[in-house]
C-alpha positions in Angstrom: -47.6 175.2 -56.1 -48.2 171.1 -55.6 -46.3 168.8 -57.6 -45.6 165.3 -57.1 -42.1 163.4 -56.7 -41.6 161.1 -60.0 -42.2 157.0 -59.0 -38.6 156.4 -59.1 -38.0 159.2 -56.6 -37.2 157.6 -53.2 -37.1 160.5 -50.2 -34.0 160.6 -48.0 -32.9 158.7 -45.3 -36.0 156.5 -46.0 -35.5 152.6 -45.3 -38.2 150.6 -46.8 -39.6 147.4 -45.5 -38.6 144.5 -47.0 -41.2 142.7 -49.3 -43.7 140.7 -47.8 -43.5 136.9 -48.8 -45.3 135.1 -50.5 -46.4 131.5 -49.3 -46.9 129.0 -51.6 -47.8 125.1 -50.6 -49.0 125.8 -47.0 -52.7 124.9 -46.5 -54.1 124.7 -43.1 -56.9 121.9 -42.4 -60.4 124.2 -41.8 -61.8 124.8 -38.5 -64.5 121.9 -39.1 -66.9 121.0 -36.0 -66.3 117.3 -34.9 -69.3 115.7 -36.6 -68.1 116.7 -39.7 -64.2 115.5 -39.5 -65.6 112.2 -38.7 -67.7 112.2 -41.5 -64.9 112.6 -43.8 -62.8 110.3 -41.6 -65.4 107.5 -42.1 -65.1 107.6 -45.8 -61.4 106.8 -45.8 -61.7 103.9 -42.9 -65.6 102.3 -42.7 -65.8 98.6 -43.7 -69.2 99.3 -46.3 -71.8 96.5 -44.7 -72.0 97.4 -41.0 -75.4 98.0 -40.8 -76.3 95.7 -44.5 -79.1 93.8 -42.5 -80.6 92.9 -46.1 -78.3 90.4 -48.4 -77.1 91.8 -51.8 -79.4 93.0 -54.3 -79.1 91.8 -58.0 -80.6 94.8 -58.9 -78.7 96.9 -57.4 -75.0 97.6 -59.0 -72.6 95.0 -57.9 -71.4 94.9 -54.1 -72.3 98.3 -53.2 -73.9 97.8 -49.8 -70.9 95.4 -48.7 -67.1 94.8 -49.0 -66.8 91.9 -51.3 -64.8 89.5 -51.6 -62.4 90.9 -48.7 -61.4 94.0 -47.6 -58.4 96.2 -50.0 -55.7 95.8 -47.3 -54.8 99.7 -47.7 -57.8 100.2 -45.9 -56.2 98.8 -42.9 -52.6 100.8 -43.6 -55.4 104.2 -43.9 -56.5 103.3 -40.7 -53.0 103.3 -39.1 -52.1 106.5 -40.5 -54.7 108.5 -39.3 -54.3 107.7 -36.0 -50.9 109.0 -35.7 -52.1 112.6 -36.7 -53.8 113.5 -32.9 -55.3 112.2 -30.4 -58.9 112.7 -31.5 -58.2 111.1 -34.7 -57.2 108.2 -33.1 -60.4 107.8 -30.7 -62.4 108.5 -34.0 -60.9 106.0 -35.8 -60.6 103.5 -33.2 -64.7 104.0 -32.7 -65.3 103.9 -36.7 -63.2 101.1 -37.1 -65.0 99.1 -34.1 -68.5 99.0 -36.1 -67.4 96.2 -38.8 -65.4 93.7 -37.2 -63.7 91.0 -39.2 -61.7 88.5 -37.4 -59.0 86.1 -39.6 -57.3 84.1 -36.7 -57.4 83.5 -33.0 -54.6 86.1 -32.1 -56.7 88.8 -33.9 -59.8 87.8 -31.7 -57.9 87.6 -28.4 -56.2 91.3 -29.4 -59.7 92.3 -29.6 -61.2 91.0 -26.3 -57.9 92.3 -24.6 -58.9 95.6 -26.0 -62.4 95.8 -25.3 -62.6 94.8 -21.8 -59.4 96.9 -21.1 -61.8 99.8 -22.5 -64.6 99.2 -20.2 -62.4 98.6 -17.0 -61.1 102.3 -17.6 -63.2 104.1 -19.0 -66.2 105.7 -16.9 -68.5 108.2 -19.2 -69.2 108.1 -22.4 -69.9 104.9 -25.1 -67.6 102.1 -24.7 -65.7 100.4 -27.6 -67.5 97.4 -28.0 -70.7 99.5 -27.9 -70.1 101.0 -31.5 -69.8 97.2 -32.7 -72.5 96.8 -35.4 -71.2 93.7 -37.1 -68.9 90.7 -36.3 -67.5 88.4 -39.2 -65.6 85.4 -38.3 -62.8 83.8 -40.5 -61.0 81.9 -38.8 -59.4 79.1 -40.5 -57.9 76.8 -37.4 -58.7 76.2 -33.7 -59.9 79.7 -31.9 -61.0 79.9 -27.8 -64.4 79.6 -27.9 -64.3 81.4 -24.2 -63.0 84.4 -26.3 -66.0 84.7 -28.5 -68.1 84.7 -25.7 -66.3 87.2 -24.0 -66.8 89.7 -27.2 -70.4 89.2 -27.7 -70.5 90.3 -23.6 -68.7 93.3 -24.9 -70.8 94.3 -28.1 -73.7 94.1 -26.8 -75.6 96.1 -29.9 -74.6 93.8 -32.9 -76.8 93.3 -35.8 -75.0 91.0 -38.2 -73.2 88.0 -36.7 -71.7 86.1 -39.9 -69.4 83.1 -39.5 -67.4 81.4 -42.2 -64.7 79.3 -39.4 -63.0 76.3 -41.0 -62.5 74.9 -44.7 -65.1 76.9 -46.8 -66.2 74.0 -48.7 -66.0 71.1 -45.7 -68.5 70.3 -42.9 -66.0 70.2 -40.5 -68.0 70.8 -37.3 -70.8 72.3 -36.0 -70.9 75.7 -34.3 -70.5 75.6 -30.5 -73.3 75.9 -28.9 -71.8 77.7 -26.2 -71.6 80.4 -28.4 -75.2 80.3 -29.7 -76.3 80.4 -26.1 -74.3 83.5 -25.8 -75.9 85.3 -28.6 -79.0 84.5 -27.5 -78.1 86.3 -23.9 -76.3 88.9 -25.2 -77.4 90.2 -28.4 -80.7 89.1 -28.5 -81.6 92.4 -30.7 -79.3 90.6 -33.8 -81.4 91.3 -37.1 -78.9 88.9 -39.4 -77.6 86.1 -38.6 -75.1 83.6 -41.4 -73.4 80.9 -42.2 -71.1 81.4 -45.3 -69.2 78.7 -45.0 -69.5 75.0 -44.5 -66.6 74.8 -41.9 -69.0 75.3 -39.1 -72.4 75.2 -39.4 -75.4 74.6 -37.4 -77.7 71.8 -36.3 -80.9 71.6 -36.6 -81.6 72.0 -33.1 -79.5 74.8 -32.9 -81.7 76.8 -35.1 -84.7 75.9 -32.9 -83.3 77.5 -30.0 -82.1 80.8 -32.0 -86.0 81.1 -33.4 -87.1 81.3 -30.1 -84.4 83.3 -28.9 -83.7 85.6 -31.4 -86.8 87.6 -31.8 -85.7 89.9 -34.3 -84.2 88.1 -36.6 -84.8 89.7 -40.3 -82.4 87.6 -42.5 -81.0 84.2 -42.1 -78.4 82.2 -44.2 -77.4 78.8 -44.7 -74.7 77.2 -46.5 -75.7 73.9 -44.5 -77.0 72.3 -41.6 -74.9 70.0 -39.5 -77.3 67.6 -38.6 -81.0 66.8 -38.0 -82.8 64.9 -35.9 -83.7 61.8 -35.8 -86.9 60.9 -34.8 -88.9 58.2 -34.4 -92.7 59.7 -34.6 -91.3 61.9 -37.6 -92.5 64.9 -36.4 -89.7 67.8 -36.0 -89.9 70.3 -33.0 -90.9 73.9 -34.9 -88.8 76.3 -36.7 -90.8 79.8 -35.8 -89.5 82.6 -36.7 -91.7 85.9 -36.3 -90.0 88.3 -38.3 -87.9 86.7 -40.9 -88.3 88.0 -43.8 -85.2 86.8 -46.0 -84.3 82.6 -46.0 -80.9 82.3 -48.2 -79.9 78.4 -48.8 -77.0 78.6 -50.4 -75.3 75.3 -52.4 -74.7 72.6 -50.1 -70.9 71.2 -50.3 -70.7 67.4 -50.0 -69.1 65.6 -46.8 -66.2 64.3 -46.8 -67.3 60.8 -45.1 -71.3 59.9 -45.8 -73.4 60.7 -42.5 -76.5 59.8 -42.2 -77.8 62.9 -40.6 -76.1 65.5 -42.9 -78.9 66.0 -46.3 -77.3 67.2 -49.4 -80.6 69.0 -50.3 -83.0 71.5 -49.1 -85.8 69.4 -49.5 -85.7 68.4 -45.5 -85.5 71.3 -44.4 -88.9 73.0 -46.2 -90.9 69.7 -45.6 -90.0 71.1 -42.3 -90.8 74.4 -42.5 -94.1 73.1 -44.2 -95.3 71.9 -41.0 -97.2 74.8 -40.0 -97.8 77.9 -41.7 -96.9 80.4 -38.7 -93.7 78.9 -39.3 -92.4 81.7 -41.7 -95.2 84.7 -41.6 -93.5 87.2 -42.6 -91.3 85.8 -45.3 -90.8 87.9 -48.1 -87.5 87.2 -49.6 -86.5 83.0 -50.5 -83.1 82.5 -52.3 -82.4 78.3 -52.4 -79.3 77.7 -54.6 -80.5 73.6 -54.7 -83.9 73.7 -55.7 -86.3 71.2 -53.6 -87.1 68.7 -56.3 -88.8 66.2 -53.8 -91.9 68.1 -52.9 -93.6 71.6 -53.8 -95.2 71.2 -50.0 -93.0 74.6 -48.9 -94.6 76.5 -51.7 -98.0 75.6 -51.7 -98.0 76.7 -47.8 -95.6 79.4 -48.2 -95.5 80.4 -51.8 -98.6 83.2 -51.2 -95.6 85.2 -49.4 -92.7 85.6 -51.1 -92.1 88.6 -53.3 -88.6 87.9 -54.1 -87.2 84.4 -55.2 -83.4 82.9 -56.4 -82.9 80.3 -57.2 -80.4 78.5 -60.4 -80.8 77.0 -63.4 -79.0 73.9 -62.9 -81.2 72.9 -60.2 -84.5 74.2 -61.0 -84.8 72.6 -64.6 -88.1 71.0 -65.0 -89.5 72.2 -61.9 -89.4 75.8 -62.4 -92.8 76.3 -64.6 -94.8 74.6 -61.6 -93.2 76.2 -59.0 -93.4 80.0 -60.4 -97.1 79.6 -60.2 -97.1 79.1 -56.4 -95.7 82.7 -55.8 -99.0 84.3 -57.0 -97.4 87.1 -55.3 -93.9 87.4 -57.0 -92.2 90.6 -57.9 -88.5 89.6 -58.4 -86.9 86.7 -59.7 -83.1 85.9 -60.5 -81.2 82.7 -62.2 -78.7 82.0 -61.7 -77.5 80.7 -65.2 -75.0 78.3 -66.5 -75.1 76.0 -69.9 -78.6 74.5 -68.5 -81.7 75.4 -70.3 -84.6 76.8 -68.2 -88.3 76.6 -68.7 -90.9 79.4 -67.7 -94.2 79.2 -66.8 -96.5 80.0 -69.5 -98.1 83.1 -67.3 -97.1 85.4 -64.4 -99.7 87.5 -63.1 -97.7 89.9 -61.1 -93.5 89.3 -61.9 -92.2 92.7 -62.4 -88.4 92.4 -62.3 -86.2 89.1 -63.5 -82.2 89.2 -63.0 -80.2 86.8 -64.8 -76.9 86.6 -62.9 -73.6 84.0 -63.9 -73.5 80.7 -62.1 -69.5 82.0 -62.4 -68.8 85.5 -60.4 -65.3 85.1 -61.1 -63.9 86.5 -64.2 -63.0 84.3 -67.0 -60.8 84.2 -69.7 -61.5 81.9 -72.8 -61.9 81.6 -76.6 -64.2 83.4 -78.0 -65.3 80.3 -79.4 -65.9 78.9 -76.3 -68.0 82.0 -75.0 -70.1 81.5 -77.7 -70.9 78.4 -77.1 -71.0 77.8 -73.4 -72.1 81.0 -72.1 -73.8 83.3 -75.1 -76.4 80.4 -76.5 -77.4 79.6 -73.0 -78.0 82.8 -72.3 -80.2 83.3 -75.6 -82.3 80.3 -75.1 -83.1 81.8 -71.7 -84.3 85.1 -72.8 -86.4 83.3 -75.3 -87.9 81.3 -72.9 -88.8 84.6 -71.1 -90.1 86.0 -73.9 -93.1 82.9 -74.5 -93.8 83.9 -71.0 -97.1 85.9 -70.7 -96.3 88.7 -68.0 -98.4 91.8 -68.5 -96.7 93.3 -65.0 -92.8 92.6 -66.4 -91.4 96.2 -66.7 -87.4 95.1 -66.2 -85.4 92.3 -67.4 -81.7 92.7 -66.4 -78.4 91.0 -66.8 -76.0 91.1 -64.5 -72.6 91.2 -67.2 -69.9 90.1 -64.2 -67.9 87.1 -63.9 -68.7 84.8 -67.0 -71.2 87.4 -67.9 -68.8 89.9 -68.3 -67.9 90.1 -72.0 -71.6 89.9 -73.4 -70.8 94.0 -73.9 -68.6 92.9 -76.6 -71.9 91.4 -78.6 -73.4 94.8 -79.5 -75.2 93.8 -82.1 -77.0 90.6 -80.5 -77.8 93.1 -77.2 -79.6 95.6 -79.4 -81.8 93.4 -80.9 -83.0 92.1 -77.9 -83.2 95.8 -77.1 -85.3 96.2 -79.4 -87.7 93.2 -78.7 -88.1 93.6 -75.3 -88.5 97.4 -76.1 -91.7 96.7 -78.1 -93.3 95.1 -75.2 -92.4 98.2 -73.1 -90.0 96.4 -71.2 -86.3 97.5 -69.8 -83.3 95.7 -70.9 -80.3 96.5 -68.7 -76.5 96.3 -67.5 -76.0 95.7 -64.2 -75.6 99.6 -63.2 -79.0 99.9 -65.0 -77.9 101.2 -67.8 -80.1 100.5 -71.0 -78.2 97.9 -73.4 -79.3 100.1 -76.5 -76.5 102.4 -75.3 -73.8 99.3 -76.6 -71.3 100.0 -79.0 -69.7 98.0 -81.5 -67.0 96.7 -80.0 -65.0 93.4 -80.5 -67.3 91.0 -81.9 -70.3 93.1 -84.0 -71.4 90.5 -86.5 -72.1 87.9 -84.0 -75.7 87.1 -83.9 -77.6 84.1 -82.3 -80.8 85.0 -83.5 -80.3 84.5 -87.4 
């Protein structure tokens, strides 16, 4: 006969193992390959911009392709942790972090040379430190060794982007060494962008001759200012040829602090130079001038064929916008920059596809509603009504950028969604700047407000 011992039964003399336990709380990192924890490393510790050879794009949501305006300072405290967890980490961070370099004082930049060179002394196989260098951003407020800077560029010799924004931000101080021009010239003569963000340090005229002719590649070029020019006596200025620019940013000029001679406050100068000779700029595509030339229309007439993309502002463009427009026969893009000015368009556009209407004011800005109405809100209507007397049976997006003083027009619902609806009968977009369509708006603070009644 079978039969079974009941559950509670336990046999004798039987010890039974203790119970297994059970972990809580105790993940293990995966077995990843290499390329793929560096991957996820670079998320947590890449500067966004180190390969940005292309300037910000209005229509495009707001500072996604670079850090703007400075880098979150956790970034830098991520970076420090990770490289305590191994050894790896810490060469993986060290070369992730050496792509996007941003340099605030002298001490910082003479760490950095230290570093570098060190690296190539010891080390035999492989890339080198300064090799990974993609980028280099100077902000360096007071006196730096200019021996230093040259000693970096010899050890990053693949940079792309050289930015420099040394000095006051808003004073011509002096003009960039041109010990250091030379050395970009010898050793990164493969840089695609090359700026001046600042008015600290900026070139001269002569300076950008030599970097035309010895910086091939150059794609983009900005300029808050130039230095000086020449001063000639047959009038005629040495050439500014530059083979493969296709972006020219002039940016607003700041005034001087004592009155030189040889320092313009406009851009007009500078295109009656560039209006010399029209292999000057062939392949210019992209032309953003903050101070609109108001002396001559010589740069357009030679140049205007080109350019598919063109920014300029409101404030300095009124009056001589509708004659200008026409000159860009061409033209996909265009952005204002918009403050309380009114704006004229032409009365036709053949090929203008896209306008962005961006705030003269990127900061944010807090005041009476009252005041909003007024100073930014009926601008802003009188500007899309001068768009819409504009014939322009290519124009399939019209954009504004709602940041900085644009940045409570969300809170006029009613006013967006009848232009919605306007600009929706001509088969034309009407968007936020993340592209979203304004007829998705809802009534928020102010829904009765209308400009249009």
């Amino acid at each position: 006969m079978k039969f079974s011992l009941p559950t509670w039964h336990k046999p004798f003399n039987r010890v039974e193992p203790p119970p297994s336990p059970i972990l809580f709380d105790q993940p293990t990192l995966p077995n990843l390959p290499n390329e793929i924890w560096r991957r996820i490393i670079a998320f947590t510790v890449r500067l966004a911009g180190s390969v940005s050879i292309e300037l910000d794009d209005p229509f495009s949501p707001p500072y996604q392709n670079e850090e703007h305006p400075e880098v979150d300072p956790l970034l830098f405290k991520d970076r420090k942790a990770l490289r305590q967890v191994c050894s790896s980490w810490r060469s993986v961070v060290a070369e992730i972090s050496a792509e996007y370099l941003i340099i605030y004082s002298a001490k910082e930049l003479k760490a950095l040379v230290k570093q570098f060179e060190a690296q190539e002394h010891n080390k035999t196989t492989g890339k080198r430190l300064g090799e990974w260098t993609s980028r280099i951003d100077f902000r360096i407020l007071g006196p730096y060794s200019v021996p230093h800077v040259i000693r970096l560029l010899r050890c990053t010799p693949n940079i792309l982007i050289y930015d420099i924004r040394n000095g006051p931000p808003l004073i011509p101080e002096k003009c960039t060494p041109i010990e250091v021009l030379k050395a970009l010239v010898v050793y990164c003569a493969q840089l695609r962008r090359l700026g001046w963000s600042g008015a600290g340090e900026t070139p001269r005229y002569q300076d950008l001759v030599q970097l035309c002719n010895g910086l091939p590649n150059l794609v983009t070029l900005r300029l808050t200012s130039i230095f000086s020019f020449p001063v000639r006596s047959d009038g005629i200025p040495p050439l500014l040829i530059f083979p493969n620019l296709n972006t020219l940013s002039l940016a607003v000029i700041p005034d001087s602090p004592e009155f030189r001679p040889e320092y313009a406050m406009t851009w007009d100068t500078l295109m009656n130079y560039l209006s010399v000779h029209p292999r000057q700029l062939p392949a210019l595509e992209r032309l953003e001038c903050d101070i609109f030339p108001l002396l001559t229309m010589s740069f357009f007439h030679m140049h205007g064929h080109k350019i598919r993309s063109f920014r300029t502002t409101a404030w300095s463009a009124d009056g001589v916008l509708a004659e200008a427009l026409p000159l860009c026969p061409n033209l996909h893009s265009f952005v204002i920059s918009q403050g309380s000015e009114p704006i004229d368009f032409p009365v036709f556009h053949p090929t203008l596809q896209k306008i962005c209407i961006i705030p003269s004011v990127e900061a944010d800005v807090d005041v009476p509603q009252r005041v909003f109405e007024y100073a930014v809100m009926s601008p802003l209507d009188s500007v899309l009504k001068s768009v819409e007397k504009m014939v322009a049976p290519c124009l399939s997006e019209l954009r504004i950028r709602n940041i900085g003083a644009f940045g409570s027009i969300l809170d006029y619902s009613t006013w967006l969604r009848f232009w919605w609806r306007r600009w929706n009968i001509r088969g034309i977009r009407f968007l936020d700047k993340t592209g979203v369509s304004f007829h998705e708006v809802y009534d928020r603070k102010f829904p009765t407000f209308l400009f249009f009644t």
